[in-house]
MIKOLMAR-75115 format. One line per 5 residues: number of its first residue (from 1); their letters; for each residue y, z, x of N, C-alpha, C. Coordinates in steps of 0.05 Angstrom, whole numbers. Each point is the difference from the previous one (the first is absolute). Layout:
N
NUM) a) Y Z X Y Z X Y Z X | ...;
% end
This chain:
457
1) xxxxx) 128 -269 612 -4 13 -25 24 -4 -18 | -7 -4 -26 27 1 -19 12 33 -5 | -12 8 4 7 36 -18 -15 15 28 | 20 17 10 -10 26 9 9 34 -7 | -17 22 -11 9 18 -11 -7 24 12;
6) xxxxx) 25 9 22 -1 14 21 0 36 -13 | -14 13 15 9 32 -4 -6 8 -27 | -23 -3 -13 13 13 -33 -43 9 -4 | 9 23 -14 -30 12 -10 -18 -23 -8 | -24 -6 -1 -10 -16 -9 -20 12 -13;
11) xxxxx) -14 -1 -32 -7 20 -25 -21 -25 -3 | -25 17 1 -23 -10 -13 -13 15 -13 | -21 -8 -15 -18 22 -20 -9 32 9 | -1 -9 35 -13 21 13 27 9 25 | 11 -18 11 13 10 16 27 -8 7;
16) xxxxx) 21 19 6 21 -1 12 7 -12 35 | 14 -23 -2 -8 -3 30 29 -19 17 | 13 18 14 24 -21 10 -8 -22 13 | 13 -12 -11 -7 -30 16 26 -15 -13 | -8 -23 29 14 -29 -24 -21 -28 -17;
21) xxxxx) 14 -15 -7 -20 -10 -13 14 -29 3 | -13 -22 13 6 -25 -3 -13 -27 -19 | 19 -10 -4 -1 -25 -24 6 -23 7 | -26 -16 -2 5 -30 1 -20 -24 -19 | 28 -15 -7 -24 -18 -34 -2 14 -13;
26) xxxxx) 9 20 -3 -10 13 -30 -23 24 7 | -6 6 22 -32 18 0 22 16 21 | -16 20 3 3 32 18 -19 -22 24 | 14 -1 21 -6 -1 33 -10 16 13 | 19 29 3 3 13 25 -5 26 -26;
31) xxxxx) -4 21 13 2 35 3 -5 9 16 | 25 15 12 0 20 27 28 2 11 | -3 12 30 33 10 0 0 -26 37 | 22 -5 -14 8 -21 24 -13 -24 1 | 2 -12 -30 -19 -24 -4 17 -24 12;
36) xxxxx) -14 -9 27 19 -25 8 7 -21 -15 | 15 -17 2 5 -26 0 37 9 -18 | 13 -21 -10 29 7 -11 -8 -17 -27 | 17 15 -18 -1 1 -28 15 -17 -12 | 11 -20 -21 25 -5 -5 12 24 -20;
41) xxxxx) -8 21 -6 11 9 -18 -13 39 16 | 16 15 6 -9 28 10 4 22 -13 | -5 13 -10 14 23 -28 -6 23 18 | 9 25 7 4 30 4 -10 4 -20 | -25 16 -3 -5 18 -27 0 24 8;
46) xxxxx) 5 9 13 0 18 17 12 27 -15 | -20 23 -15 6 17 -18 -9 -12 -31 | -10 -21 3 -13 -12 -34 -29 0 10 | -8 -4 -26 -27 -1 -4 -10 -34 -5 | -11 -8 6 -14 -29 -1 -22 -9 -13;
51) xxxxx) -13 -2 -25 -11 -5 -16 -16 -21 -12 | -24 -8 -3 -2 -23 -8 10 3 -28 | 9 -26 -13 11 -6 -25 -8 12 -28 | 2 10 -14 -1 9 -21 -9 -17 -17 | -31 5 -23 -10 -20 -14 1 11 -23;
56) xxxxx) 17 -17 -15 7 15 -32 -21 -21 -17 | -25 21 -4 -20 -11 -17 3 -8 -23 | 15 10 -12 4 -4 -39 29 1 0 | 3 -26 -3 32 -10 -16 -1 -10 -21 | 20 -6 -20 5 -22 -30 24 -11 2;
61) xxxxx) 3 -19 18 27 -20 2 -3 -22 -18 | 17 -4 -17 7 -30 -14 -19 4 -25 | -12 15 -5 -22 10 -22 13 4 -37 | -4 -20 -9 0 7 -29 -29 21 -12 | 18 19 -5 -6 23 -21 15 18 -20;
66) xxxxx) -15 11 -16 15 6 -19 24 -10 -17 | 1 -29 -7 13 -20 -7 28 4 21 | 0 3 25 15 -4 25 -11 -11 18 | 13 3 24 -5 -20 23 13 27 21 | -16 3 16 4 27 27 32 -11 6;
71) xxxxx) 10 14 7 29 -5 12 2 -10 32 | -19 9 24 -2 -12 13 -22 -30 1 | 17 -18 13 -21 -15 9 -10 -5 24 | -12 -13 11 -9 -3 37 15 4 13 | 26 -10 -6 27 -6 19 8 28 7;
76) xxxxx) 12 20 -31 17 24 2 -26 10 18 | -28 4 -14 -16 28 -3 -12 -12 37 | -4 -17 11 -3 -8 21 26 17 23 | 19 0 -12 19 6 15 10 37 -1 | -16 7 -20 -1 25 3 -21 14 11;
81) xxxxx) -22 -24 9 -21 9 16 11 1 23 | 12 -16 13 7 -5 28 13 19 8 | 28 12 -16 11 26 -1 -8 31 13 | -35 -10 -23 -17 24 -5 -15 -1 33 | -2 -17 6 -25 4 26 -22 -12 -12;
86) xxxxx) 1 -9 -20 -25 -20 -13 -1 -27 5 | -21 -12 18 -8 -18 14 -12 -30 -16 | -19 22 -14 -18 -21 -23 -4 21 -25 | 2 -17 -23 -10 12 -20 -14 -19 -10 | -11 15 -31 -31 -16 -15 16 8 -18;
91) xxxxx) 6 -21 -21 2 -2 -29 -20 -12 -12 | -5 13 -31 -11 -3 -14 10 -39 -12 | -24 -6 0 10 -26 -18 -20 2 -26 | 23 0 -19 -11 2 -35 -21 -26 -16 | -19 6 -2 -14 -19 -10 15 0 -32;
96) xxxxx) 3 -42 -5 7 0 -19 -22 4 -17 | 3 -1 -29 -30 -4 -18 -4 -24 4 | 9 -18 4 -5 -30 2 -7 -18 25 | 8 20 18 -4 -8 30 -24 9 5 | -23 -10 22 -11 9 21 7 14 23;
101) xxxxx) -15 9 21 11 16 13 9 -17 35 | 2 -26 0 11 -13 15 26 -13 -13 | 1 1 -23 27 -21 -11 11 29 3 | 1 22 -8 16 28 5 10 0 31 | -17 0 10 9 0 36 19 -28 6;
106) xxxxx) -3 -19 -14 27 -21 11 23 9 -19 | -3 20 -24 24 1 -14 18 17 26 | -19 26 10 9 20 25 14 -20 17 | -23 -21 12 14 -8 27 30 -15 -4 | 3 -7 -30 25 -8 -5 28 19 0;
111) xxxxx) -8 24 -13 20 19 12 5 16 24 | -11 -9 11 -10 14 23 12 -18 26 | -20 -9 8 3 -28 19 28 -7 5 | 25 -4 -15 21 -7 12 22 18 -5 | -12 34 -2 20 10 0 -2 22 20;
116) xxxxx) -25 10 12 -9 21 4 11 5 30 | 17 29 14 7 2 21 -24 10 10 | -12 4 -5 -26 16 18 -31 -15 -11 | -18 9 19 -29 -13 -6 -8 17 -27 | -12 -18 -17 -21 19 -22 -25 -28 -8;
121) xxxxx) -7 24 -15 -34 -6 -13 4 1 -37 | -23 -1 -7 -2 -5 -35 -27 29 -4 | 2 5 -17 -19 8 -23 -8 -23 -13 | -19 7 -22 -7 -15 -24 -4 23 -22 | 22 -1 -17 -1 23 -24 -11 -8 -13;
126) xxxxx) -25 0 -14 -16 -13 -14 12 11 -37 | -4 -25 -14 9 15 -28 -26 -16 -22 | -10 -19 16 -16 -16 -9 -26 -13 15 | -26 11 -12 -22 -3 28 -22 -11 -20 | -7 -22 11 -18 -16 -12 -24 -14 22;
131) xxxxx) -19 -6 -7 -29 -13 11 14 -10 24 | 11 -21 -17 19 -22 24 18 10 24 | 8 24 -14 27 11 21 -21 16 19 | -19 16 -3 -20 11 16 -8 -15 14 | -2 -28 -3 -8 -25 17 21 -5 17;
136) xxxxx) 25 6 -3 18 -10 18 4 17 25 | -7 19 -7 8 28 26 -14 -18 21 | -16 -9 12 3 6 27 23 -35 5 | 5 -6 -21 21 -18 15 29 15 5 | 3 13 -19 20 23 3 -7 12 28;
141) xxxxx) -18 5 8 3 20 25 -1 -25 19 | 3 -27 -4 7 -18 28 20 1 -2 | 21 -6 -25 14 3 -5 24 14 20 | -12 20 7 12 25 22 5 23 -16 | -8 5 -31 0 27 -11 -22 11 -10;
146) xxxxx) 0 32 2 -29 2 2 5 35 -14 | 15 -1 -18 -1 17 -17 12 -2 -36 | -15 15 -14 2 -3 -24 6 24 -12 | 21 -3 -24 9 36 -11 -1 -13 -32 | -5 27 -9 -12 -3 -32 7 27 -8;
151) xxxxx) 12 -3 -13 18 24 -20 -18 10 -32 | -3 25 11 -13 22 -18 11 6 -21 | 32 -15 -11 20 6 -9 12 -28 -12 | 19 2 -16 16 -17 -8 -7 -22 -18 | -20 16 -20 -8 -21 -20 21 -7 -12;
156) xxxxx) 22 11 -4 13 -26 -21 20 -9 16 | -1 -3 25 6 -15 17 -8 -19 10 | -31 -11 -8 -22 -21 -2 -1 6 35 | -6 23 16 -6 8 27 -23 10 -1 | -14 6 -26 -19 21 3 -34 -13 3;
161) xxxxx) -10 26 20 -33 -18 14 -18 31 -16 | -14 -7 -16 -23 15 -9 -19 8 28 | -18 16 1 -17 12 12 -22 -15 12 | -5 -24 -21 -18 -16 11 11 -28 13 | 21 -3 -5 16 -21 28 6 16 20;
166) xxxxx) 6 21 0 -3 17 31 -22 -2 8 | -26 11 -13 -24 2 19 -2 -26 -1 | 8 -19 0 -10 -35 0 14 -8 22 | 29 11 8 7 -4 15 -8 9 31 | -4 30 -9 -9 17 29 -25 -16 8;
171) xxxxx) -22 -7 -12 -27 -17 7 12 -14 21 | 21 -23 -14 5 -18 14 11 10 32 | 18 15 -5 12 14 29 -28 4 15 | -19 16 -9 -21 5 19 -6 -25 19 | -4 -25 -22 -14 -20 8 14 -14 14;
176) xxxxx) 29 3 0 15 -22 19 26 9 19 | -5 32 -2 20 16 14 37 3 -5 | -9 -12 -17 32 5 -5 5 33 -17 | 25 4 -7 4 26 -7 11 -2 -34 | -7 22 -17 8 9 -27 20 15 0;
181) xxxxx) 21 0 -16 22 18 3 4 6 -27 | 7 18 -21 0 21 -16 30 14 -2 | 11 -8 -25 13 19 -6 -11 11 -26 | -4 23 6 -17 20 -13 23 18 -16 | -10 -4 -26 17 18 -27 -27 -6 -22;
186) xxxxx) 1 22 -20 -17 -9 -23 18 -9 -19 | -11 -18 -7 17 -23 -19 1 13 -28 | -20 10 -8 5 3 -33 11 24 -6 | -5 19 25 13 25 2 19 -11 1 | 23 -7 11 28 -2 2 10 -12 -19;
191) xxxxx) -12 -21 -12 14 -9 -19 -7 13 -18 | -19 18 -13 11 16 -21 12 28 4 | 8 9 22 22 12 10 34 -7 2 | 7 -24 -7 14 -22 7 4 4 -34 | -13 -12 -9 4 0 -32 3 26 -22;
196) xxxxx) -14 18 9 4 30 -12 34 8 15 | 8 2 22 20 0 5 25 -9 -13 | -4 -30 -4 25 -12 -16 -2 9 -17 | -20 -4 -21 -12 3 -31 24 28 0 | -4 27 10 11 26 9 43 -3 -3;
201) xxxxx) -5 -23 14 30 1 9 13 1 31 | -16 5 17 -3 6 21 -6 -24 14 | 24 -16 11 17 -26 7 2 1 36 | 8 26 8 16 -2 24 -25 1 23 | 15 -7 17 -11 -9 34 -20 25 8;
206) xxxxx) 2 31 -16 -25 16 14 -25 -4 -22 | -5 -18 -18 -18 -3 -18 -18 -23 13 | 15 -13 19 -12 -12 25 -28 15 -1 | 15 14 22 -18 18 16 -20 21 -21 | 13 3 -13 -23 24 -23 -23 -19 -17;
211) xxxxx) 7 -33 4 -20 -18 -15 -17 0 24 | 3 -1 23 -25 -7 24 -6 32 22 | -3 18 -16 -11 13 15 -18 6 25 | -4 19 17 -18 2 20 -33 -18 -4 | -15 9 -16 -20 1 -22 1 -32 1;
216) xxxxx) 15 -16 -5 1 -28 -13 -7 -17 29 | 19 11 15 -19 -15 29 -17 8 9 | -7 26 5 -20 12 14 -33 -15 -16 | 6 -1 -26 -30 -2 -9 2 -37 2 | 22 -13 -8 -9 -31 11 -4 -4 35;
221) xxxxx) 8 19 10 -4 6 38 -28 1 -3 | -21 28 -11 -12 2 -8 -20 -28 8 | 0 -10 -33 -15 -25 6 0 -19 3 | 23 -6 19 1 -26 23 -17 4 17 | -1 32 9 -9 4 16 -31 3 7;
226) xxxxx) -14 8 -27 -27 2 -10 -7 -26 2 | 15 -21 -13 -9 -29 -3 -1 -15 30 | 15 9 17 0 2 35 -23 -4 6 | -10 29 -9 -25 14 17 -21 -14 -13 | -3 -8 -29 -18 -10 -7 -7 -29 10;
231) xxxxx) 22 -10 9 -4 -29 5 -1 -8 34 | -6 18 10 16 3 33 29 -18 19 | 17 -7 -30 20 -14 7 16 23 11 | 30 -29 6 18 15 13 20 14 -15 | 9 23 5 25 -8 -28 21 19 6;
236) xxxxx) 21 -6 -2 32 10 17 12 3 -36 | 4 26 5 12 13 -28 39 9 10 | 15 -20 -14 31 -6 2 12 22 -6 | 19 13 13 25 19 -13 -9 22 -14 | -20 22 17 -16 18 -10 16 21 3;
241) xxxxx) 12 17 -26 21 20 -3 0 31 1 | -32 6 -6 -1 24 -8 -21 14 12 | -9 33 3 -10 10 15 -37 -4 -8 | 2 -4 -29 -20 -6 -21 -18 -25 17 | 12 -31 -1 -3 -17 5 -17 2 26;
246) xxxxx) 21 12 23 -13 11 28 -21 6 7 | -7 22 -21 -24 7 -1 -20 -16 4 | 5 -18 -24 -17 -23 -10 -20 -8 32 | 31 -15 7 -4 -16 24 -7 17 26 | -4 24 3 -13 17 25 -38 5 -5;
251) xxxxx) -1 -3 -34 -21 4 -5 -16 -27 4 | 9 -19 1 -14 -22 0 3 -13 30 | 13 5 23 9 -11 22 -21 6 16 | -32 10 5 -10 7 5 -22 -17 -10 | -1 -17 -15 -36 -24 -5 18 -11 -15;
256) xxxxx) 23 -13 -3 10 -31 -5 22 -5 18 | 4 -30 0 23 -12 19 24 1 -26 | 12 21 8 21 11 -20 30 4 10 | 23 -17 -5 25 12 1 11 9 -9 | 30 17 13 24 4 -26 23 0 17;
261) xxxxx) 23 -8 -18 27 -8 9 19 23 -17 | 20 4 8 16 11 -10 26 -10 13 | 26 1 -19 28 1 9 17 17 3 | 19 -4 13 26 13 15 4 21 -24 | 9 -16 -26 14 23 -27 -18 20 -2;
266) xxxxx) -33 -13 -9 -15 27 -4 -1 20 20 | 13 -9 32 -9 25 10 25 22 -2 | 26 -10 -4 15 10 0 23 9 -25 | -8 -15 -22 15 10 -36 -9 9 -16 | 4 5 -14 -16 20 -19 5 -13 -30;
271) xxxxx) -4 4 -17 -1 -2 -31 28 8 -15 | 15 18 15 20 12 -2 26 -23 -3 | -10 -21 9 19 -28 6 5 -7 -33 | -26 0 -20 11 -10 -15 12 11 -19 | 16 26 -1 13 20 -15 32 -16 5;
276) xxxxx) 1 -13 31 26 -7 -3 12 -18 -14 | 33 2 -10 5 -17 -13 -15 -31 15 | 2 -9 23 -16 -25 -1 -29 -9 9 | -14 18 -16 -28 9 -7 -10 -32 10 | 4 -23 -21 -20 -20 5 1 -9 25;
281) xxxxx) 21 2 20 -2 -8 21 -26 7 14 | -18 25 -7 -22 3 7 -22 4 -9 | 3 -21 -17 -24 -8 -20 -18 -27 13 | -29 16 19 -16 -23 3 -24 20 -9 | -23 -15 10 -26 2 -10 -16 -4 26;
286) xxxxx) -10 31 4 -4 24 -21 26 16 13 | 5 9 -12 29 22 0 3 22 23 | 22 3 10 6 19 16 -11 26 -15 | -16 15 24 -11 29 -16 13 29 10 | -12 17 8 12 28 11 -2 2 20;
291) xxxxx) 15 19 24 1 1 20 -28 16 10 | -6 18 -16 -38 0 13 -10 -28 7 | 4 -28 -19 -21 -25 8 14 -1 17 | 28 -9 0 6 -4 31 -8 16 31 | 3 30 -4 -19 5 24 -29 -1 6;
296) xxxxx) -11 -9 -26 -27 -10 0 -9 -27 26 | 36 -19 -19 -18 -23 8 9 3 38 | 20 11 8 7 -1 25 -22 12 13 | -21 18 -10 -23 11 14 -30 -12 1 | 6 -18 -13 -19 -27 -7 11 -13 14;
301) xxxxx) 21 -7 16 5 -18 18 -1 14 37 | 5 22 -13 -11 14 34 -28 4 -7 | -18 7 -12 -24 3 -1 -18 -28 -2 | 26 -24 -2 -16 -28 3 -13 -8 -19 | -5 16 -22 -13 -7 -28 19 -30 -15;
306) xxxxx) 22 12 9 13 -38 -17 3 -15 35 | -6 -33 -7 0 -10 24 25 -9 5 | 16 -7 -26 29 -18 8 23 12 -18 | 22 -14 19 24 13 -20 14 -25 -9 | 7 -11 -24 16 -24 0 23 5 -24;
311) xxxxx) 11 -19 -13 25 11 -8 -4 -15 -26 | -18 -18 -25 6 -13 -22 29 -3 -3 | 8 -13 18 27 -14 -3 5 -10 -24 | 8 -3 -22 7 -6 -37 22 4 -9 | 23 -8 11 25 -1 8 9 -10 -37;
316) xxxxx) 18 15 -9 20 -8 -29 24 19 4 | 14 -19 -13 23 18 3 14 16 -26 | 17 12 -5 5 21 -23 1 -23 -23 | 21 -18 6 -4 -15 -29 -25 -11 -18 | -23 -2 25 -26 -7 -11 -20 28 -9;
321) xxxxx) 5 23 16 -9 23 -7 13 12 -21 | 26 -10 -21 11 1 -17 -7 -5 -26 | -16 -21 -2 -14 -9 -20 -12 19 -12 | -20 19 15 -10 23 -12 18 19 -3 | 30 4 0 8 28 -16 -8 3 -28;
326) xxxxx) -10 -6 -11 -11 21 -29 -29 -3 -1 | -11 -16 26 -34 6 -3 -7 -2 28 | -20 21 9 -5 3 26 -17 -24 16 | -6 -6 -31 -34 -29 1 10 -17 12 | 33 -4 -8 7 -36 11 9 4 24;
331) xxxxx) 4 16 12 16 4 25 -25 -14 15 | 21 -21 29 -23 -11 21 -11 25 16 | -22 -5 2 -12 22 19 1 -9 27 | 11 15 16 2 -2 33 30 5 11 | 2 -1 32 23 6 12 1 -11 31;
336) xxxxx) 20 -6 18 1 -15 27 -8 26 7 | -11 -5 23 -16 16 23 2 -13 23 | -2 -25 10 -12 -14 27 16 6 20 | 27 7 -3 24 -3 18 1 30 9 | -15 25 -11 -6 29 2 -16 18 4;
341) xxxxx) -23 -18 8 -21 10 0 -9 9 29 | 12 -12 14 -7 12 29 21 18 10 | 24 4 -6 29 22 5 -13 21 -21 | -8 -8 -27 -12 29 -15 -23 20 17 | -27 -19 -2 -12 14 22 4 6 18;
346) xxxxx) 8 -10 20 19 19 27 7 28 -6 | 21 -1 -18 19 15 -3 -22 21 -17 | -4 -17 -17 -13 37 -20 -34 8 8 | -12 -15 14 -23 -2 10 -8 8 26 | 12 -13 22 -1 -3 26 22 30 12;
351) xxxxx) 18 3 -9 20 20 3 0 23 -15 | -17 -3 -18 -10 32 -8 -30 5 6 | -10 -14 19 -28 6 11 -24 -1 -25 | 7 -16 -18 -12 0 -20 -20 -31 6 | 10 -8 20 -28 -24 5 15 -5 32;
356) xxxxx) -14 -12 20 5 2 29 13 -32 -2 | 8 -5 21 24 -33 6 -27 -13 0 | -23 4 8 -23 -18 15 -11 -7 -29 | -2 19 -17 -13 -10 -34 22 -11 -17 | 13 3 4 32 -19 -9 -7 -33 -5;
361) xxxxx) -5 0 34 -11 -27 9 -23 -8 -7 | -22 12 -3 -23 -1 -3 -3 -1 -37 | 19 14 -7 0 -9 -39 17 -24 -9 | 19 -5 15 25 -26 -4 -18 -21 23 | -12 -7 23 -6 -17 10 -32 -10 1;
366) xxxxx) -14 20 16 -25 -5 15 -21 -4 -28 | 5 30 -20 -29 -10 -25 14 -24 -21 | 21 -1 1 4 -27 -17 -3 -14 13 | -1 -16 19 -4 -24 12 -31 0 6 | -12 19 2 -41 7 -1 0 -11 -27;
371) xxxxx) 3 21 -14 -6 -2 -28 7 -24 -17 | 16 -21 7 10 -19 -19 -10 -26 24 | -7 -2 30 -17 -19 9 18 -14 9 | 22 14 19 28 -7 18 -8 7 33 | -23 15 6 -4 20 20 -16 -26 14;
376) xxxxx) 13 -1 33 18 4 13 20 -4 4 | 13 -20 -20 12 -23 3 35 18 -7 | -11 13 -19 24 24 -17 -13 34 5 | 24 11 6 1 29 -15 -11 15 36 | 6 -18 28 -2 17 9 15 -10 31;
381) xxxxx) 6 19 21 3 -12 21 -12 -6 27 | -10 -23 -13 -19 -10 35 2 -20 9 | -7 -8 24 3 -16 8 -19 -30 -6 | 21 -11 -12 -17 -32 -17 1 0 -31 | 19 28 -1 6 -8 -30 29 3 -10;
386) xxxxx) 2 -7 -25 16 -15 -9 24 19 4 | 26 -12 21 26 24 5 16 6 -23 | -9 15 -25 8 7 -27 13 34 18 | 14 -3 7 17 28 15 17 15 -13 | 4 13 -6 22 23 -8 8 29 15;
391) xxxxx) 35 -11 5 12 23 23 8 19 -23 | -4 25 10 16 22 -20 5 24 13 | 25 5 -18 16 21 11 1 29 -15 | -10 14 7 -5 20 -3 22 29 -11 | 22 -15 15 31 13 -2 18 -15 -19;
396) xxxxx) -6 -26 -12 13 -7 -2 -4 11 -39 | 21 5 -12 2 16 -28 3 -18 -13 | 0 -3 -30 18 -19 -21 -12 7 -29 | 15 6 -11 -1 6 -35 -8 -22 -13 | -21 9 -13 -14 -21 -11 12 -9 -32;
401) xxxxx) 17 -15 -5 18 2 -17 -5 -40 -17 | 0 -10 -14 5 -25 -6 13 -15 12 | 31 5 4 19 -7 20 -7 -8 26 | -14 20 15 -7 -2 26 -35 -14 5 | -14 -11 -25 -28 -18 -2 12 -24 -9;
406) xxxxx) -26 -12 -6 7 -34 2 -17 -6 -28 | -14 16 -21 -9 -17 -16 12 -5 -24 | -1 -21 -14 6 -3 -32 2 17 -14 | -5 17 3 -7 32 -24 30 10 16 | 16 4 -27 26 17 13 -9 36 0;
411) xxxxx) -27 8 2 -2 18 13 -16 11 19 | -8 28 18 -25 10 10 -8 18 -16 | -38 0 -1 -1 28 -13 3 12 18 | 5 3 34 6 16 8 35 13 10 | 20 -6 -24 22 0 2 11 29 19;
416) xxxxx) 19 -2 13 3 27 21 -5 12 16 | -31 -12 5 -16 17 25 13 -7 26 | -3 11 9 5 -21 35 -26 2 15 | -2 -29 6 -18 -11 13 -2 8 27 | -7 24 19 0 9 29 -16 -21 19;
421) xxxxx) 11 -21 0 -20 -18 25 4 -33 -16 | 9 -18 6 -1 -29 -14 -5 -19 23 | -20 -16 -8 -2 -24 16 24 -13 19 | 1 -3 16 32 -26 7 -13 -24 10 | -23 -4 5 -13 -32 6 -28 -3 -18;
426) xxxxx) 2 -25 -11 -24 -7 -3 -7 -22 8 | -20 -8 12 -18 -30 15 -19 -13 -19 | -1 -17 0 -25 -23 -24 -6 -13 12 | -22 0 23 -17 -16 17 21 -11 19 | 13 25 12 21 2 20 23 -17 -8;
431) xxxxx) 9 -4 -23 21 -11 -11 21 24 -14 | 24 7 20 10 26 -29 15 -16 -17 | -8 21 -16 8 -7 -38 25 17 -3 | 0 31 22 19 24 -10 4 3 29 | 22 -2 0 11 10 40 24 12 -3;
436) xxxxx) -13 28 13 30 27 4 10 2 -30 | -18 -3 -18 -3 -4 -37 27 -16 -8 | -2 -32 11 16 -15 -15 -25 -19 -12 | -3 -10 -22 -21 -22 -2 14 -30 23 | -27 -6 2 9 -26 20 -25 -18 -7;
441) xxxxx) -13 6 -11 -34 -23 -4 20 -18 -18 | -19 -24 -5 8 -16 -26 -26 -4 -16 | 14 -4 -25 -16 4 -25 -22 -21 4 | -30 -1 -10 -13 -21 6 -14 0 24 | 11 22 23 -20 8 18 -23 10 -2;
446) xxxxx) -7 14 -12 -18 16 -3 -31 -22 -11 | -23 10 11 -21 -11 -1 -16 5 -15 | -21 -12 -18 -17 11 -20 -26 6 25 | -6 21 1 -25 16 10 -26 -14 -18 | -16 -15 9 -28 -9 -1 -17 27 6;
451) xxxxx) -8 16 -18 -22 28 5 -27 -8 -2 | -20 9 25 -18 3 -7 -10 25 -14 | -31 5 3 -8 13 -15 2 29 4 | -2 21 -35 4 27 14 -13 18 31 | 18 11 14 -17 9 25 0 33 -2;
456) xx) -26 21 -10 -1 26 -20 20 7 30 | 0 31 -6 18 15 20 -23 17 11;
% end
């Protein structure tokens, strides 16, 4: 065997179970205690927890927006996955107006492909959907991608999908299984929220948040979700913030194949962020809200109503979130997440009994790798699939500070907390990338994931 990982908890959706776990080629061999044969490589986990890898569904590396370009690219934001306990992630790849949705996926595999420390996958952000491009999906899904996101939002961002390219799209999902993904805001509401605001005088980073109200997602949640049910597609609704929205999605999870995702910030910041002097630092879309949504959404995640947790990784740094000091409009929307998302949940989730270690795993591994068409291969640990491993330590502390992360953005939104529990190994098809948390992978390792089709939960 190349890898043997002696003494350490081993965490699945359902159960806690000591064992060790052996690795050879890249796949899980062995599970059990006193698995013969000798290892070249033996680790003591003995007091950690053992994990399959962490799947950070929604990232934006290397991404021009908002006349910028994300601050991480594959290389940094790759490397703050490995950090994180993140194994594989799925970025979005931006349809140009001018591209199709295969010349988009070689622009991805170009940034991607020779920089990436860890395995990932593609989106297709659709900005432009035509006869032809509806013709291309199922080469797209040989392709090895097999999901599509269409933004409810961002018309003068040339992002925005009217009502009837969603239901055009969901058809299609019915018919060829792939999945719809939704970021849900009402467009004309915000922007004339957005504009009465300035018009006012009212410039700063909480005009953010007072332009996109509860109301503004909940009712485009609303009818993603109607348009769901009407079409019997699939449809996975992105970075769902508020207790409103929730609703939405408990009411409908019951006669449609319906998701929702939420991140690390919403479960844990509040609105209150952007009073501080460096307000834009937490300016994305849709906006940090009150600490009611936050215990909302943590009870939607024990009650299983949202299926995943992922992090919209959208990494800028102050000089680019600078641009907007005298207007809230220009500021980039987003913030790094990938490198925090599994020490946040631990720590403010798992350790205040606010969601169990086994749904941890089961929202960071097992339904994203179902749900995005990785399952068996990702997101869990058995034997014959892929040794994507992560050792973690439970004891082990660290302040989550800029200084002490690895991405482009000289900051965290979660500046100060301490992180109670951090990864110290991570494995990439029994290759470590992060050992006793020094990086050791090389750039360019990491594999593009070929997905089949959605598999419901």
């Amino acid at each position: 065997m190349d890898l043997l990982i002696k003494g350490g908890t081993l965490i699945t959706p359902t159960d806690s179970i000591k064992a060790d776990i052996g690795v050879d080629d890249g796949k899980i061999v062995a599970i059990g205690t006193d698995i013969p044969g000798k290892a070249d490589d033996v680790i003591d986990a003995k007091g950690k927890y053992v994990f399959p890898g962490a799947i950070d569904s929604h990232t934006h590396m290397d991404m021009p927006f908002m006349g910028t370009v994300t601050a991480d690219d594959f290389e940094s934001g790759t490397t703050c996955a490995a950090y994180g306990g993140v194994t594989t992630l799925l970025d979005f790849a931006m349809q140009p107006k001018d591209k199709d949705f295969l010349e988009t996926l070689k622009i991805w595999h170009g940034k991607a492909d020779p920089k990436a420390f860890i395995d990932f996958g593609f989106h297709v952000a659709v900005t432009n959907l035509t006869d032809d491009l509806v013709k291309q999906i199922p080469e797209v899904l040989k392709a090895g991608v097999s999901s599509f996101k269409l933004f409810m939002t961002y018309s003068k961002g040339g992002l925005f999908s009217d009502d009837a390219r969603i239901y055009r799209m969901l058809e299609e999902s019915k018919k060829h299984g792939f999945l719809v993904q939704v970021h849900a805001e009402n467009d004309t509401v915000l922007e004339m929220l957005k504009e009465r605001y300035i018009k006012a005088g009212n410039t700063s980073a909480e005009f953010h948040a007072k332009s996109r109200p509860n109301f503004v997602e909940a009712e485009a949640t609303h009818r993603a979700l109607a348009l769901a049910a009407a079409t019997g597609g699939n449809l996975y609704v992105v970075h769902m913030t508020c207790m409103e929205s929730l609703a939405e999605l408990a009411n409908t999870k019951g006669f449609a194949n319906v998701y929702g995702e939420t991140c690390p910030h919403y479960l844990t910041l509040t609105d209150e962020k952007y009073l501080s002097p460096k307000g834009r630092r937490y300016i994305m879309s849709p906006p940090l809200r009150s600490k009611d949504d936050n215990d909302a959404l943590w009870m939607g995640l024990y009650d299983e109503i949202l299926s995943t947790v992922a992090t919209d990784h959208c990494a800028f740094n102050d000089a680019q979130k600078d641009v907007g000091k005298d207007d809230f409009t220009k500021v980039p929307n987003g913030a790094p997440g990938t490198e925090t998302m599994v020490p946040v949940l631990f720590s403010e989730g798992v350790r205040k009994n606010r969601i169990t270690l086994n749904q941890m795993v089961k929202f960071t591994s097992y339904n994203p790798a179902k749900i995005f068409g990785m399952y068996p291969a990702k997101g869990c640990l058995n034997i014959g699939s892929d040794a994507d491993i992560v050792i973690f330590d439970p004891k082990c502390e660290m302040e989550l500070t800029a200084k002490n992360l690895h991405s482009k953005s000289n900051y965290t939104v979660f500046e100060g907390m301490v992180a109670k529990g951090m990864p110290t190994h991570t494995f990439v098809r029994g290759t470590p990338v992060l050992y006793d948390r020094k990086l050791v992978g090389k750039k360019g390792a990491g594999k593009f994931v070929s997905r089949g089709k959605h598999i419901p939960l």
